[in-house]
N, C-alpha and C positions, 0 to 999 in steps of 0.2 A: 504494500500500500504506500502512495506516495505521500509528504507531508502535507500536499494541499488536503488531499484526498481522507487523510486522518485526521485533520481540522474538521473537516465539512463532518464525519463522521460523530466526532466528538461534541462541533456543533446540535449534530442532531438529537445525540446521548440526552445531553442537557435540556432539552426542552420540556420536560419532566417534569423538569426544577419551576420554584413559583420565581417572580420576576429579579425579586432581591437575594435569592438565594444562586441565582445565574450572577448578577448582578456583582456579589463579594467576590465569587471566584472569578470572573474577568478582572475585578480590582487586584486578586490576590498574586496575576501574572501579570498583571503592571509595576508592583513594589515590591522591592524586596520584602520591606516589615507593610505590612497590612494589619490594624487594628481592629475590632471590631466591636463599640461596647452596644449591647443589645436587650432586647424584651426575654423573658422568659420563652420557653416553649414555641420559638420561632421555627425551629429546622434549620439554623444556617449550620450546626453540624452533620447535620443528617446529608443537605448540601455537599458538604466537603467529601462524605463519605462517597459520594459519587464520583467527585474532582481525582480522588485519591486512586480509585479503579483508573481513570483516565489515563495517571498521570503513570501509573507502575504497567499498567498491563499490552501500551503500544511497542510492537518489535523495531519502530524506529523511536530513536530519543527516551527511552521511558527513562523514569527514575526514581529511587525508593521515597516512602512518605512514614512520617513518625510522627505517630500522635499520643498527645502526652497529656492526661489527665490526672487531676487528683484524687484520682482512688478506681480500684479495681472494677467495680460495676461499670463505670459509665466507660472501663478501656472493651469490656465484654460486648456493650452496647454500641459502640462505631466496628469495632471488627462485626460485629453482624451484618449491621450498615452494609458492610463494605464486600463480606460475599451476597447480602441480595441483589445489591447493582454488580456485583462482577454476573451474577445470572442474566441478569434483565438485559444487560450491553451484550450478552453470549459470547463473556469474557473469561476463556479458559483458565481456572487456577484450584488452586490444591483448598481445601477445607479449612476451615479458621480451626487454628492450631495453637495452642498452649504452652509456651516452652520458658526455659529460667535465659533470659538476656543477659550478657556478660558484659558489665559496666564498672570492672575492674576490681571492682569487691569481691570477699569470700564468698559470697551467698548468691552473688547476683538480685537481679530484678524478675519478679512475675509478669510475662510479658503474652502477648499473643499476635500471629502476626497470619496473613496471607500470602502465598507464594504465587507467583504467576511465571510463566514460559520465556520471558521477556529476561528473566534474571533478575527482575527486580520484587517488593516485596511491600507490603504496606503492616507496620508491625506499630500495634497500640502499647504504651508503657505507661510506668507511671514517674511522677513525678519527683524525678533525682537531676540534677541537674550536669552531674558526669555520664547520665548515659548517654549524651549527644556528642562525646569527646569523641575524635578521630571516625563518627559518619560524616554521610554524604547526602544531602537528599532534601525533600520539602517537609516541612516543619507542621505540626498545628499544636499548638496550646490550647486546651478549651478549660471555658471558666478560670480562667487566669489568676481574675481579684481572689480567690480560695487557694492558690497553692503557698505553701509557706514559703519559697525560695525563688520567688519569682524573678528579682533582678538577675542572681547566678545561673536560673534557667534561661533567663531571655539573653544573656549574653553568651553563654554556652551555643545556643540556637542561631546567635548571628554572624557566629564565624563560620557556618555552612554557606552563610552570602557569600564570601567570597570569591566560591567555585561556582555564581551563577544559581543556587537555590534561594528559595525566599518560604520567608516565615507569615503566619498569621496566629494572632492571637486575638481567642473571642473570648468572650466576658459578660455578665451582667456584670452590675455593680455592687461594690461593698464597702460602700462607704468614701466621701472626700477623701480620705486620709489615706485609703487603701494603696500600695505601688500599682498596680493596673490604671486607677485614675492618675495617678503620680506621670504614669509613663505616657500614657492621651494628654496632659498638659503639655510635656514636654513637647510631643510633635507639634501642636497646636501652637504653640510657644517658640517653634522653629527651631528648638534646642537639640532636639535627634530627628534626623532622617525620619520619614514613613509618611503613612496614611491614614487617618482616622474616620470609618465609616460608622455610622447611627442607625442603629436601628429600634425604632419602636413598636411599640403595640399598634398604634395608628398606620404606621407605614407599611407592618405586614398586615393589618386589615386592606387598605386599600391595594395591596397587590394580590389579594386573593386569598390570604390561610384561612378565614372561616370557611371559605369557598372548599377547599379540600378538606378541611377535615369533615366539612358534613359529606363530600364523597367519600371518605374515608369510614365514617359511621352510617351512613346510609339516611341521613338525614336531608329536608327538605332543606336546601337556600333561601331565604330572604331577607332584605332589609333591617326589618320589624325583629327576623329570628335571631340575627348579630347583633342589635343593638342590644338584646334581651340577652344576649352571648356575655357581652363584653361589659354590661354592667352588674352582672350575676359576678363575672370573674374580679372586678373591681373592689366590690363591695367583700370576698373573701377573703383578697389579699389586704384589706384596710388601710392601716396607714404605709404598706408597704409597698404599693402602689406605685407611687413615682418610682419607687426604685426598682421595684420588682419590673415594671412594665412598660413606665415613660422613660426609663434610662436619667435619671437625675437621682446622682448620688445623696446619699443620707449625710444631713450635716451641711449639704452642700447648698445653704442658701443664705443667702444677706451680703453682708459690705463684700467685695472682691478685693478691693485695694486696702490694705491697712493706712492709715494716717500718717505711718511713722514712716511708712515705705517712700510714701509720697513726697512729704517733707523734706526725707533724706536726698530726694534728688530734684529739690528744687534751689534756683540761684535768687539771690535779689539784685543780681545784677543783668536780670536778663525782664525783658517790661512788657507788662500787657500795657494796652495802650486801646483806649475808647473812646470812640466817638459818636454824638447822638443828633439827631437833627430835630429840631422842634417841629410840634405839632402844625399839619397843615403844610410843611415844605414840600410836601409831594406834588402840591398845587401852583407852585410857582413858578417860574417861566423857566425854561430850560437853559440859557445861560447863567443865571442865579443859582439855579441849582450847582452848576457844574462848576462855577468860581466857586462857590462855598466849598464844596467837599475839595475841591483841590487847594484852596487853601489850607484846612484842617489838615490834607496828607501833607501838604509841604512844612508847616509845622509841628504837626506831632512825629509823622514817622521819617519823614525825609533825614534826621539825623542818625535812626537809628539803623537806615538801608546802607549809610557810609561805615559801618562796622561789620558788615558781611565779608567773608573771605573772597576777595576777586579770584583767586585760584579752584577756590569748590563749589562743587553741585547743586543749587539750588530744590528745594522740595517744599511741597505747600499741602497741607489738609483743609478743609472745611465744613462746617455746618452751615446750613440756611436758615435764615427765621427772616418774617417784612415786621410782623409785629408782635407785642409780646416779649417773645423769650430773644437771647442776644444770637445775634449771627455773626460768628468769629473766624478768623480766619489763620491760621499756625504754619509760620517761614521756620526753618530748619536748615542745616549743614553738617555736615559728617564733621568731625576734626582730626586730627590725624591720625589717632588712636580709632579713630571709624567709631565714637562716640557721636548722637545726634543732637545738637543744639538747637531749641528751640530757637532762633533769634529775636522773635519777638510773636505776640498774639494778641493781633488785632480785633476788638470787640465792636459790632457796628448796633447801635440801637435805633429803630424805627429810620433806617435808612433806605429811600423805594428803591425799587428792581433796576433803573437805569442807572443810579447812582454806583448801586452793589459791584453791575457789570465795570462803570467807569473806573473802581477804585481797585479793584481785583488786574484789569491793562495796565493800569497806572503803575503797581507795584510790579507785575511779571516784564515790563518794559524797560526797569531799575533795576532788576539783583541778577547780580552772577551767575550765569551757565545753570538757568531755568530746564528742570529735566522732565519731571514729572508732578502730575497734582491727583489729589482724588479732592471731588466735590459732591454734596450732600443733591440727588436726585429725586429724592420725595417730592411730592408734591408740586409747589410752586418753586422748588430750586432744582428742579429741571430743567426751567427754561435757561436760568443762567450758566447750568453746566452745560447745555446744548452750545450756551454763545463760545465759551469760552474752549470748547472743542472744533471750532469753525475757526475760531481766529489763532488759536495755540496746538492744534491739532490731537485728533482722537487717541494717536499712540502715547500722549504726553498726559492728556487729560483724562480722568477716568469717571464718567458718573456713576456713583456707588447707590443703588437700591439698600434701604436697610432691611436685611433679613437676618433671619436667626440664623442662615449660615453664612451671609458676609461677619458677624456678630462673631461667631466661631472662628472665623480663618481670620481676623481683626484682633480682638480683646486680648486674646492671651499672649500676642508678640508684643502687644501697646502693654500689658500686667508683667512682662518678663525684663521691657527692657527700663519700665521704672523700676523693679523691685532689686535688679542688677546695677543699678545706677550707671547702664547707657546710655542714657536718655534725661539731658539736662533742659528742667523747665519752668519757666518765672517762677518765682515765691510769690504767687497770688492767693490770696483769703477766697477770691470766688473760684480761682481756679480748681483748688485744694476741694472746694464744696462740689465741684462739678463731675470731678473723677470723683468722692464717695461717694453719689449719687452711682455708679454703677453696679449692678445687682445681679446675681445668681438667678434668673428668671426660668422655673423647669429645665434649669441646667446651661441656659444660656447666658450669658457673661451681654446683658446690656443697660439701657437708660429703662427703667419702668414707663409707663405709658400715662406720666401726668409730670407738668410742672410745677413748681415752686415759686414761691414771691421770695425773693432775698433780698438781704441789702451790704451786701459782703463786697459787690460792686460799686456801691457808692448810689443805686439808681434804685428807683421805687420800683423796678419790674420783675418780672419772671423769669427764672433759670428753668430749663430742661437739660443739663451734663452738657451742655451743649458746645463748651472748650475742650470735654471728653470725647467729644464727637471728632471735632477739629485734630487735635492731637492723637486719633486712633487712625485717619486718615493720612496724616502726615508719617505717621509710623512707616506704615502700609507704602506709601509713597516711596519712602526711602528705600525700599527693597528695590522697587521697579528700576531693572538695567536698561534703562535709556540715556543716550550720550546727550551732551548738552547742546541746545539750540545755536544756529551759525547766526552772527552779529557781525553788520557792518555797521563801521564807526562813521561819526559823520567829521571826526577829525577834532574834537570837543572836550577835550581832555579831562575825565571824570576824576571825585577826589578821590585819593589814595583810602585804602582801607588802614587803620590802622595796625601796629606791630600786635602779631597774635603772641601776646608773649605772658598771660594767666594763666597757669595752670594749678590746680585744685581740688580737693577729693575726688581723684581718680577720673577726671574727666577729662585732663587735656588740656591743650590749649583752646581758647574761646574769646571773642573780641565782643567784651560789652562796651558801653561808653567810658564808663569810668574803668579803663585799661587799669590794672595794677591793683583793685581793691581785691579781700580774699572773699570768695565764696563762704 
């Protein structure tokens, strides 16, 4: 059989599988480490057990698979798995087999494994973390957050990456504290290599598992009989619900960022800076308007754009708001330790939509080797991310939908690189108010869905996190490897940036105005 010929084959194997259970194992040959924290009683192992026939019993490429649980029943229950799909595929192999595994101890390991013609072998163990020393092959962890040696097994497991294998581990949860959750932060947080896939109760409802199990029991499908399903199984599992079935670990809700974290990695020499336009300016003639706000930028921020480094990268996040809550905006530069500098964060209150656009050009047309932006695409700050991807272009500009998986691939690099102190930013009272505003929402890392009246800014009005917003986007930003925009001079010789020459708890050099005072 040729290898296109044993893809199609293997495509068709899997069509068996419900949508997200196809869905992990394509992810699982994308990444080497594939995570998976999940609902109770989903099938993504039962999944695998199909993937593992696959992947041992082709005469072209095969190769062994080692799946590693914490305790002997659930190794009985995937080797069974794994000879009913070697039947089903009319995949010739030997009888699940009971043998002691030799993982270098006197006693060995109770193990069981399948043999197949191929030479290779799909063998269930338990969980020691030397029995993976000197194999070869694809990896599964299941129930991960329950083994007690999880990091020395996960790391044992990832020197099989080396030779071209990849590892998955699946999990419900147990607990914030748990290493399993420990180690989905870290990906999430860009701190290790991988992929973290979610699965819930909700997600395998809407891909069909009521749908199979009542063909599985012989039971009528519908609606009415799922929703009667899934609130019968709710009300069982009680308060263990989230955890058990919407994947939101126990413990795991309230302040995300501690106060002290924040603190720690803020400067007073780096400035928010606000500006508000009185009531009714929206109404005034459009040169008024546009002298006004460009006089406020040329005296509040115009001194602080001459302390950017003319040599580095320019990057910018934002939030939108017309009224109400503030619509801020956060400039940043790497410094040479690749620490990112807030340079300054511009707060704008009740300022209309043409002005936003005016002062958002004004500032991208002053700083240094402008790379990339993310801007806030809700709503009415659509339109101005639309402008500002027409005039600065879409590969530079990015408008961010806020969802709970932008929230996910966001939050925890913006929570990693305060908490590390890579990321240096104003010593502001609202600022400081804006990130604890960010909240463990059923698991997701965001702004709650109400504002605040504060006056930590100095102004009668409403906060929504919405400098948390600005600065999770500027994070985000800084990743994006876009080169910097090409600048013809018009021969007008700009002033010099001053000498970067503060450096300060562990952050680098950094150019505020008042050069030379300590952090």
């Amino acid at each position: 059989m040729t290898s296109a010929s044993a893809a199609a084959s293997a495509h068709d194997d899997l069509k068996i599988l419900l949508k997200y259970q196809a869905s992990a194992i394509a992810l699982s040959a994308q990444h080497e480490l594939l995570v998976i924290e999940k609902s109770r009683r989903t099938g993504i192992t039962y999944g695998f057990a199909a993937d593992a026939v696959l992947t041992a019993a082709p005469a072209e490429r095969p190769d062994n698979v080692y799946y590693i649980a914490y305790n002997l029943d659930m190794t009985r229950e995937f080797i069974g798995y794994v000879g009913d799909f070697a039947k089903a595929f009319n995949e010739v192999a030997t009888d699940a087999a009971e043998f002691l595994f030799d993982d270098g101890s006197d006693e060995g390991i109770k193990a069981f494994r399948v043999d197949f013609p191929s030479g290779k072998a799909v063998i269930a163990l338990s969980s020691k973390p030397r029995s993976l020393r000197g194999m070869q092959g694809k990896v599964i962890i299941d129930e991960a957050a329950f083994h007690d040696q999880l990091s020395a097994l996960l790391t044992a497991a990832l020197a099989l990456t080396m030779w071209g294998s990849h590892v998955i581990v699946i999990s419900t949860h147990d607990g914030a504290d748990n290493a399993f959750n420990e180690l989905i932060e870290e990906i999430r947080a860009g701190k290790r290599e991988g992929h973290v896939m979610r699965l819930t109760l909700k997600d395998a409802l809407a891909d069909g598992l009521f749908k199979r199990i009542c063909l599985r029991t012989g039971k009528a499908w519908s609606p009415e009989a799922e929703a009667e399903w899934e609130a019968k199984l709710r009300k069982r599992y009680g308060s263990a619900a989230e955890e058990e079935l919407d994947v939101i670990p126990s413990r795991g809700t309230g302040v995300y960022l501690p106060r002290a974290s924040i603190v720690a990695a803020m400067s007073p020499n780096l400035p928010v800076i606000r500006i508000e336009c009185p009531q009714g300016f929206e109404l005034q003639p459009d040169e008024y308007r546009t002298d006004f706000v460009r006089e406020l930028l040329e005296e509040e921020l115009l001194p602080y754009l001459r302390d950017f480094d003319p040599l580095r990268r320019t990057y910018f996040g934002q939030d939108f708001a017309r009224v109400g809550d503030v619509s801020p905006m956060a400039f940043g530069q790497h410094d040479e330790h690749l620490n990112l500098i807030v340079r300054f964060i511009l707060e704008m209150r009740n300022v209309p939509f043409r002005e936003q656009e005016f002062v958002l050009n004004w500032i991208l047309a002053r700083v240094p080797n402008f790379c990339a932006g993310k801007m806030d695409a809700r709503g009415n700050g659509s339109a101005l991310a639309e402008y500002a991807q027409q005039k600065w272009g879409a590969t530079r500009i990015e408008a961010v939908q806020a969802t709970d998986k932008t929230y996910l691939a966001f939050m925890p690099k913006l929570k990693a690189s305060i908490q590390d102190r890579t990321m240096l930013i104003p010593l502001d009272e609202a600022t400081l108010e804006d990130l604890r505003m960010i909240k463990l929402v059923d698991g997701v890392p965001k702004i709650p869905d109400r504002s605040v009246v504060s006056k930590a800014d100095g102004a009668k009005g409403q906060r929504h996190g919405d400098n948390a917003i600005a600065l999770m986007h500027l994070r985000a930003a800084a990743d994006e490897d876009v080169g910097p925009m090409e600048v013809h001079t018009t021969g007008t010789p700009r002033p010099s940036a001053p000498e970067m020459s503060v450096s300060m708890r562990g952050f680098g050099s950094v150019g505020p105005r008042n050069n030379g005072l300590a952090f």
